[in-house]
MMTF fields as JSON, N, C-alpha, C and O atoms, coordinates in Angstrom:
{
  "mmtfVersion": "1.0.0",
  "mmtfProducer": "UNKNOWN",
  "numBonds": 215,
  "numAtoms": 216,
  "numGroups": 54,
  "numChains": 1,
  "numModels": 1,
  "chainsPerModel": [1],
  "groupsPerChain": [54],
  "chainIdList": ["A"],
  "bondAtomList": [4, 2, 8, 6, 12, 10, 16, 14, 20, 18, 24, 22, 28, 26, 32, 30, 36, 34, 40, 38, 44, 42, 48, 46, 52, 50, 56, 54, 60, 58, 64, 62, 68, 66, 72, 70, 76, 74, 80, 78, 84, 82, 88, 86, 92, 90, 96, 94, 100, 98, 104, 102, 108, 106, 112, 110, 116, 114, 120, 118, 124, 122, 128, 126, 132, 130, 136, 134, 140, 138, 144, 142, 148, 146, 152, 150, 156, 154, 160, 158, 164, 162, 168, 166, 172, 170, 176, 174, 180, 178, 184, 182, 188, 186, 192, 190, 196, 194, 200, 198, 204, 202, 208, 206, 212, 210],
  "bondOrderList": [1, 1, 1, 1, 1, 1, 1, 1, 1, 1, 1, 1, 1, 1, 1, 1, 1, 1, 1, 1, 1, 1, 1, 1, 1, 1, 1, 1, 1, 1, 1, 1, 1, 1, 1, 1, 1, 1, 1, 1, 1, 1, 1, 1, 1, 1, 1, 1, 1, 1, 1, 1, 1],
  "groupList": [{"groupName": "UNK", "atomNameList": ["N", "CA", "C", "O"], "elementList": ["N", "C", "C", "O"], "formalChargeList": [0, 0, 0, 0], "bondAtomList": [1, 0, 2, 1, 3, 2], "bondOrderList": [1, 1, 2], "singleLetterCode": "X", "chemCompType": "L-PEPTIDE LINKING"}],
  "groupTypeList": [0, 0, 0, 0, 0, 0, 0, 0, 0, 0, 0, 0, 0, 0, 0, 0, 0, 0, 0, 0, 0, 0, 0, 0, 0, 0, 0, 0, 0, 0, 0, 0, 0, 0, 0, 0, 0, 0, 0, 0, 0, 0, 0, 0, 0, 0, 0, 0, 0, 0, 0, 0, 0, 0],
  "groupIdList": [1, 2, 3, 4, 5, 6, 7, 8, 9, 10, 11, 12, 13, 14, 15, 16, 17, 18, 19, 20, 21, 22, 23, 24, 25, 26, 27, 28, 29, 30, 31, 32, 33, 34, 35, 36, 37, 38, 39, 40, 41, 42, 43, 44, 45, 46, 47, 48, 49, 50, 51, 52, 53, 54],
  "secStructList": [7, 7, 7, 7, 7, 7, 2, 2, 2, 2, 2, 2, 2, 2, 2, 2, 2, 2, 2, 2, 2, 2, 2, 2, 2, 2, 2, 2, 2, 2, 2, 2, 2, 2, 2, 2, 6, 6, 7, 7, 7, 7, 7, 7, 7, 7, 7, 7, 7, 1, 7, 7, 7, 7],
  "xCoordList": [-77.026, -75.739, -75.026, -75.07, -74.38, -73.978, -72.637, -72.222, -72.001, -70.912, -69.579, -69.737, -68.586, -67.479, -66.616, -66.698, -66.013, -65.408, -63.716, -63.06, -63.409, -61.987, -60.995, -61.034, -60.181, -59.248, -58.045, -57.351, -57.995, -56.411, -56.531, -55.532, -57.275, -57.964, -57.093, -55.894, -57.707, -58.304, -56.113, -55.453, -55.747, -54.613, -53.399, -52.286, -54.0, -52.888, -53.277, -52.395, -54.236, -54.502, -53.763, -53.149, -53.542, -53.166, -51.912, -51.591, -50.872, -49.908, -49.51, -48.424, -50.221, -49.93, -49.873, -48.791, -51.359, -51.108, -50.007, -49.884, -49.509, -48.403, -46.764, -45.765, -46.882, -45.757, -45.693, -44.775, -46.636, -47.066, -46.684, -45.921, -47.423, -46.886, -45.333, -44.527, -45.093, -43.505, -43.108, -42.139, -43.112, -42.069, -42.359, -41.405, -43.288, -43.616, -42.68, -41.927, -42.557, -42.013, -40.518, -39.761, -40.146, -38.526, -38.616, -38.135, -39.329, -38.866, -39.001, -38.185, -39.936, -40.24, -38.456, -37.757, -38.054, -37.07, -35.804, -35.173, -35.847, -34.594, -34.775, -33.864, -36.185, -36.173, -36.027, -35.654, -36.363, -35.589, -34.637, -34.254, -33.683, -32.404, -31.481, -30.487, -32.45, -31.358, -31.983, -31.473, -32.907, -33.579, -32.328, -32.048, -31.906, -31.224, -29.674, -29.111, -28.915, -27.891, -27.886, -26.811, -29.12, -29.668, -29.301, -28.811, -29.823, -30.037, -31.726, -32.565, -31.944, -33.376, -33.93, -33.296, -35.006, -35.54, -35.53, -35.586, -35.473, -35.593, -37.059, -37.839, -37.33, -38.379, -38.841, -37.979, -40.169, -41.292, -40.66, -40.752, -39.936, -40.207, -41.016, -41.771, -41.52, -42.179, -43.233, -42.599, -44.904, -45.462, -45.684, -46.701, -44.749, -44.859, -46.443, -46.657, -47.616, -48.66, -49.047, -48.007, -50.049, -50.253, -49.321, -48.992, -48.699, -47.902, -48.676, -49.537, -48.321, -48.302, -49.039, -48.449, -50.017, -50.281, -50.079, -50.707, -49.421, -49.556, -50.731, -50.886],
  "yCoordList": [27.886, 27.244, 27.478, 28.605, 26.491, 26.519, 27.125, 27.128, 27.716, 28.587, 27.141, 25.981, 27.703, 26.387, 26.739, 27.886, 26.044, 26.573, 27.321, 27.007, 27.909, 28.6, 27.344, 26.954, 26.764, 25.688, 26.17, 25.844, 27.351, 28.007, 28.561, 28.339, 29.022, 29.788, 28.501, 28.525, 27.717, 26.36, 25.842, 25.795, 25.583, 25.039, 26.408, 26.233, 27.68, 28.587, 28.092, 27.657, 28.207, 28.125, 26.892, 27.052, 25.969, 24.585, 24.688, 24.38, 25.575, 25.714, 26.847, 26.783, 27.637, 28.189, 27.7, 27.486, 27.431, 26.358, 24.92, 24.445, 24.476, 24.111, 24.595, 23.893, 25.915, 26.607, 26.682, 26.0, 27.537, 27.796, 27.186, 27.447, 25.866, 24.464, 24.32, 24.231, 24.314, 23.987, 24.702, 24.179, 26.382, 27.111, 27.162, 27.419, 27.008, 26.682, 25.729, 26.035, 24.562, 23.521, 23.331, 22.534, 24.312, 24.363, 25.321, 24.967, 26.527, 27.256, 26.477, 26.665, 25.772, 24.991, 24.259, 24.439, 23.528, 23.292, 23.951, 23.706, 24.965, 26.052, 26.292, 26.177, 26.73, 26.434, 26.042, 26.584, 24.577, 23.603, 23.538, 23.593, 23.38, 23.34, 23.893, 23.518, 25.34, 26.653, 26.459, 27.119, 25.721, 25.881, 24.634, 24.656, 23.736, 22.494, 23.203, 22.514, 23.962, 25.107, 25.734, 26.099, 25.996, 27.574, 28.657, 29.432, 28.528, 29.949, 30.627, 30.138, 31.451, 31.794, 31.729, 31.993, 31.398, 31.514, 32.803, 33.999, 32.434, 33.405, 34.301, 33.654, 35.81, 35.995, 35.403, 34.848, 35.148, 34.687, 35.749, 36.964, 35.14, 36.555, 37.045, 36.148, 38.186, 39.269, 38.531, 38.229, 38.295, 38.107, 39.035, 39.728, 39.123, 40.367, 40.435, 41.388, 39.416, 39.827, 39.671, 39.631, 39.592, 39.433, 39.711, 40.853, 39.443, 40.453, 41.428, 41.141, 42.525, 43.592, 43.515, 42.648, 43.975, 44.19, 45.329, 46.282, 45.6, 46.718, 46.589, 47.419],
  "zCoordList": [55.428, 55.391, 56.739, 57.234, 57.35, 58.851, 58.273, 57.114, 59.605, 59.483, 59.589, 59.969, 59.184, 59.103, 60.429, 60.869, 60.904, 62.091, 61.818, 60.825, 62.434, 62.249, 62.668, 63.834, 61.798, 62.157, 62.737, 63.7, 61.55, 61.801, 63.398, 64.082, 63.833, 65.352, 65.885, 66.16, 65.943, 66.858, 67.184, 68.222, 65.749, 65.913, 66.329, 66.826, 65.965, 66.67, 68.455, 69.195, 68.749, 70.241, 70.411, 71.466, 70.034, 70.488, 71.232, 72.38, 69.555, 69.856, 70.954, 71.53, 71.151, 72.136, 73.44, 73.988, 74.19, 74.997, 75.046, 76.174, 74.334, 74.258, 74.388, 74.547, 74.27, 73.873, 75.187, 75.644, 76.363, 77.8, 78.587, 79.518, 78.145, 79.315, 79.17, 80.097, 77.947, 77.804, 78.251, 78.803, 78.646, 79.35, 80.671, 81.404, 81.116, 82.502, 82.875, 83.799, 82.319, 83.161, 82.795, 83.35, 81.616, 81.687, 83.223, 84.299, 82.962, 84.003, 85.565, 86.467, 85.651, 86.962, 87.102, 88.099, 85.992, 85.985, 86.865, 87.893, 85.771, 86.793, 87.996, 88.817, 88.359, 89.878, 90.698, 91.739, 90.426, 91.216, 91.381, 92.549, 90.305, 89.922, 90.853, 91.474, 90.672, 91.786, 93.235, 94.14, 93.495, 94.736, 95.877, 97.076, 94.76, 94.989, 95.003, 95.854, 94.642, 94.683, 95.792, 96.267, 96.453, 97.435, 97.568, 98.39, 96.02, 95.532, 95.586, 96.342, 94.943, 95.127, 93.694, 92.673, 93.764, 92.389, 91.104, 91.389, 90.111, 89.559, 88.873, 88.173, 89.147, 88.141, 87.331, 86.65, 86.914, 86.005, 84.672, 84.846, 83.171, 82.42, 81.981, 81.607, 81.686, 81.744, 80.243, 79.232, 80.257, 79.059, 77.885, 77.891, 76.782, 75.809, 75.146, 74.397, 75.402, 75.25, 73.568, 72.91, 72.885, 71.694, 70.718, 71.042, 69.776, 68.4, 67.621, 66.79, 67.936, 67.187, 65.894, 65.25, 65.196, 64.004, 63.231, 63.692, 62.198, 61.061, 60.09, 59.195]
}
């Protein structure tokens, strides 16, 4: 019997990569924004990295 594939895997990754792009390009946003101000850009925030399991 062939193994079934992990969906839930498949569509958490989606959304992640989605989540990514989207803050990338708000943040690309602000950059500009402030670059067009002349001001300086701001820090990348910091990636809190997987959630925690109990």
């Amino acid at each position: 019997m062939a193994r079934r594939p992990n969906y839930d895997f498949e569509k958490r990754r989606k959304e992640l990569d989605r989540k990514k792009k989207k803050d990338e390009k708000r943040q690309r946003k602000i950059d500009e924004k402030r670059a067009a101000e002349g001001l300086p850009p701001l820090p990348p925030p910091a990636d809190p990295g997987p959630p925690q399991r109990h």
